[in-house]
N, C-alpha and C positions, 0 to 999 in steps of 0.2 A: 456641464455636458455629461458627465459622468453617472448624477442622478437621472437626468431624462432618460438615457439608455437603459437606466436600471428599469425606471416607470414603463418603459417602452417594453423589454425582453420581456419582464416577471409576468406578468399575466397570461403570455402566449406560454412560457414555461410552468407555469400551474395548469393551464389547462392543458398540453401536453403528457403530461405527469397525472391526470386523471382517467387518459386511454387507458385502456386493458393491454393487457401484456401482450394479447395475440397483436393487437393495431400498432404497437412497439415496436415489437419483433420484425414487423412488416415494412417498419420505418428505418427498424436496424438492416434488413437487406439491403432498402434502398441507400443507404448510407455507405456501405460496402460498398456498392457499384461503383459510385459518387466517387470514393476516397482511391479507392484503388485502381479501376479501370477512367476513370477522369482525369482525377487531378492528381493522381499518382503520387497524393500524401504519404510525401516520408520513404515512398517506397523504396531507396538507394541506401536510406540508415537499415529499415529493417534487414533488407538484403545484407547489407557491412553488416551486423552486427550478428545474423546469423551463420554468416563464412568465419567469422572469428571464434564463434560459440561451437560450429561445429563442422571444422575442415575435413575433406573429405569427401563429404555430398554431393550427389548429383546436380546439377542446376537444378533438375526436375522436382527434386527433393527439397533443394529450398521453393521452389514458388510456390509449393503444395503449404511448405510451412507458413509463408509468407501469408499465402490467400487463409490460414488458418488463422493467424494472429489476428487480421484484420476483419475478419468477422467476429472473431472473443470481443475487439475493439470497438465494435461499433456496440456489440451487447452493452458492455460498461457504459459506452454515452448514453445509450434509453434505460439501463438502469439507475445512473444514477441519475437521470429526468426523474425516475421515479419517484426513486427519495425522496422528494418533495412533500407526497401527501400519502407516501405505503403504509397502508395500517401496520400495528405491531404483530398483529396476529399473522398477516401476511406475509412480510419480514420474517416471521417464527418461524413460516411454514417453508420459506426458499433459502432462509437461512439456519442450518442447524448447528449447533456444538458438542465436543466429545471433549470428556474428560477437564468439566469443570470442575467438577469436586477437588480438584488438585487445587483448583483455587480458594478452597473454603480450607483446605488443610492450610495456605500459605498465610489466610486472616488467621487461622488460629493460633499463627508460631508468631503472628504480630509483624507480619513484613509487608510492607509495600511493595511493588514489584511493575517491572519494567515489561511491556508483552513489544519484541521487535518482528516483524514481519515486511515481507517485500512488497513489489509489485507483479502478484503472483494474483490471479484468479480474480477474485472480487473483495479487493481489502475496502471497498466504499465501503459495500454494507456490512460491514463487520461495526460499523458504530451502534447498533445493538447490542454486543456486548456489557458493558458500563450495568444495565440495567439487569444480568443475570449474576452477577456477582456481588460479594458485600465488599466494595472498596469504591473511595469516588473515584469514577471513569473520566480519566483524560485523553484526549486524544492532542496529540502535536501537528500544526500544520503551518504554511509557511504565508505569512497574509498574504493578502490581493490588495493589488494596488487601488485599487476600486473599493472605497469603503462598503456602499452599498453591497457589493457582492459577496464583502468579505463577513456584513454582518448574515449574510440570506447562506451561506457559507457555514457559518457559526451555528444558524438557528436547525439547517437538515439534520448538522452529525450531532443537534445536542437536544433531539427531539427523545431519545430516548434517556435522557439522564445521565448523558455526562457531557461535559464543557470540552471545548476546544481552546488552545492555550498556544499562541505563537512559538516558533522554533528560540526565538530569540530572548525569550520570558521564561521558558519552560522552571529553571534553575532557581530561579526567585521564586517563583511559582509552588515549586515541588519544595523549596526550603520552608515558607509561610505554611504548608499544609502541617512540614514535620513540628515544626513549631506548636501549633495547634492542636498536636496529636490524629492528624486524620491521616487513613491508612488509604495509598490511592494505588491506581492501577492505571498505568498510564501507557498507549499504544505509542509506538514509533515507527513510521516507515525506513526502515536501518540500510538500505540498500541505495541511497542518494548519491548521486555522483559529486564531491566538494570541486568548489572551484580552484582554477589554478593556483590561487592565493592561498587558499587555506588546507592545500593540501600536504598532506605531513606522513600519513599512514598507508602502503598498500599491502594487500592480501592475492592468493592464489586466489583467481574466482573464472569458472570456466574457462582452464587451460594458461589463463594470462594473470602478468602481477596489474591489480585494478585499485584503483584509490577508493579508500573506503573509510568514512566517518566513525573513531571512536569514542565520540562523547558517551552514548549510552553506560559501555561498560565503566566510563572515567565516573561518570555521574553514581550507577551503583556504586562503587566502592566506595567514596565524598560519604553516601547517605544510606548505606548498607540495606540494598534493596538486593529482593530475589527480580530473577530474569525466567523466563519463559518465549517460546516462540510460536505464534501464533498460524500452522498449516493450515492453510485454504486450498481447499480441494473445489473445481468445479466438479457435478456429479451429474447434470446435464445442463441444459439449454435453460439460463434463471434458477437452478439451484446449486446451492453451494454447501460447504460441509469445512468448519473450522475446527481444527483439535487440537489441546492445548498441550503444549512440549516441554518439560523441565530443559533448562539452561542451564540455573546455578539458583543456590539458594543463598551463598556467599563470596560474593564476588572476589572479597578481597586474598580467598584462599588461590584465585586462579591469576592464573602467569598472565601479565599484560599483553593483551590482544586476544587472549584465548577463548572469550564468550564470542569476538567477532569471529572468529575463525568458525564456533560451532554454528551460529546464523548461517554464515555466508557456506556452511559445509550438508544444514539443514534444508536452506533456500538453491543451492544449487540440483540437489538428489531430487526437487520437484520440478527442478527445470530441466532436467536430461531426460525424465519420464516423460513429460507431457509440455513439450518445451512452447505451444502457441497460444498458453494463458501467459506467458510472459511480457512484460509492458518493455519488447522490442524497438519501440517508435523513438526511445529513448539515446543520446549519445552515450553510452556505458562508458565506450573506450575511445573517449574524444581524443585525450592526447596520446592515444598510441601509436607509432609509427604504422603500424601495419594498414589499424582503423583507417588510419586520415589515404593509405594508397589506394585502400576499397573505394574509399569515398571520390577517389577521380579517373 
């Protein structure tokens, strides 16, 4: 069943992903309609999650944010349709980078290095990266249960030359590369919510203590990687603008937790600015007492 759906969706998604941006765009309206004024997807998280991110607010204030996020959102789903078949040159042109050369100084000091970034803006197409740098590009992601998906998944973000590598592999992964002497450069979405079970760490993150994943920083120190954080700026409507941020160059001189604290101190200062490219739709604060009274 699982292949047929793939045979059945993939085609109408390739040829969707060949429309022009304006017929996209056009499709992303109609999907905003659809999501928010219809089926009023999600709409009671993003509400919770913006009364908790910023108390205070008018009502009017959040629905303006509200109605804001969910148009960013529906952008994301016809951009990443796009992925599919966006030339690179195209890609170059809506996606642009500052301050790579930092990463040519971090091949020359011979470090591999960890790039964390959120769910802020357009972290799809930042899988271009890999191919502007000298380091093999990996990207971390979490499979699909759907092999087909997961391989059609693997082939968008590894179109420009670098691989995608399960959450659950990564480690093995990253030790076989050092092994071999290869210097990589490996993206992580750092801002994941862990589940109940494996929750162990929380951090200050917009005004509340929030559970927060510290493998990244565990993993640099194990394998003496530099850190970097990857800002994504949207700059309009399909373009975006990523600049590369020193973190640490030596993890193991920094106090346990302190690279998360700069992420999560990094990725918040771009969510107080311009807080409706954030990927609200999300339970952030599932288990906080406050979350769960918004939610009833």
């Amino acid at each position: 069943m699982d292949q047929l759906i793939y045979y059945i969706l993939y085609p109408i998604l390739w040829l969707l992903s060949k429309l022009p941006f304006g017929v996209l765009y056009g499709l992303s309206n109609l999907c905003y309609y659809m999501l928010y004024y219809v089926l009023g997807y999600r709409k009671k998280v993003v509400l919770a999650n913006l009364k908790m991110a910023f108390p205070g607010k008018t009502e009017q204030e959040y629905k303006r944010l509200s109605k804001a996020f969910f148009r960013h959102m529906c952008d994301l789903i016809v951009e990443s349709l796009k992925s599919l078949t966006i030339s690179e040159q195209e890609l170059r042109r809506r996606f642009v980078y500052e301050n790579l050369e930092y990463c040519e100084e971090l091949r020359q000091k011979d470090l591999s290095t960890f790039i964390m970034c959120g769910h802020y803006a357009s972290w799809e197409w930042s899988f271009m990266m890999p191919m502007l740098v000298p380091f093999h590009g990996i990207g971390v992601y979490k499979k699909l249960k759907n092999p087909h998906f997961d391989r059609l998944v693997r082939r968008i973000r590894g179109r420009f030359e670098g691989v995608l590598v399960p959450n659950k592999e990564i480690r093995q992964y990253l030790s076989q590369c050092n092994e071999k002497g290869v210097k990589t450069m490996t993206m992580i979405i750092s801002d994941q919510s862990p589940k109940s079970k494996s929750f162990r760490h929380s951090f200050e993150f917009l005004g509340h203590q929030t559970p927060f994943f510290t493998g990244t920083e565990d993993m640099a120190r194990k394998m003496n990687f530099a850190l970097i954080y990857l800002k994504i700026e949207k700059i309009k409507r399909g373009y975006y603008k990523g600049t590369v941020v020193p973190i640490s160059e030596n993890a193991n001189a920094e106090q346990p937790g302190d690279i998360t604290r700069k992420f999560i101190k990094a990725l918040e200062a771009q969510i107080r600015l311009e807080p409706q490219y954030y990927l609200w739709s999300h339970k952030r604060w599932k288990h906080h007492p406050e979350f769960q009274k918004l939610m009833h």
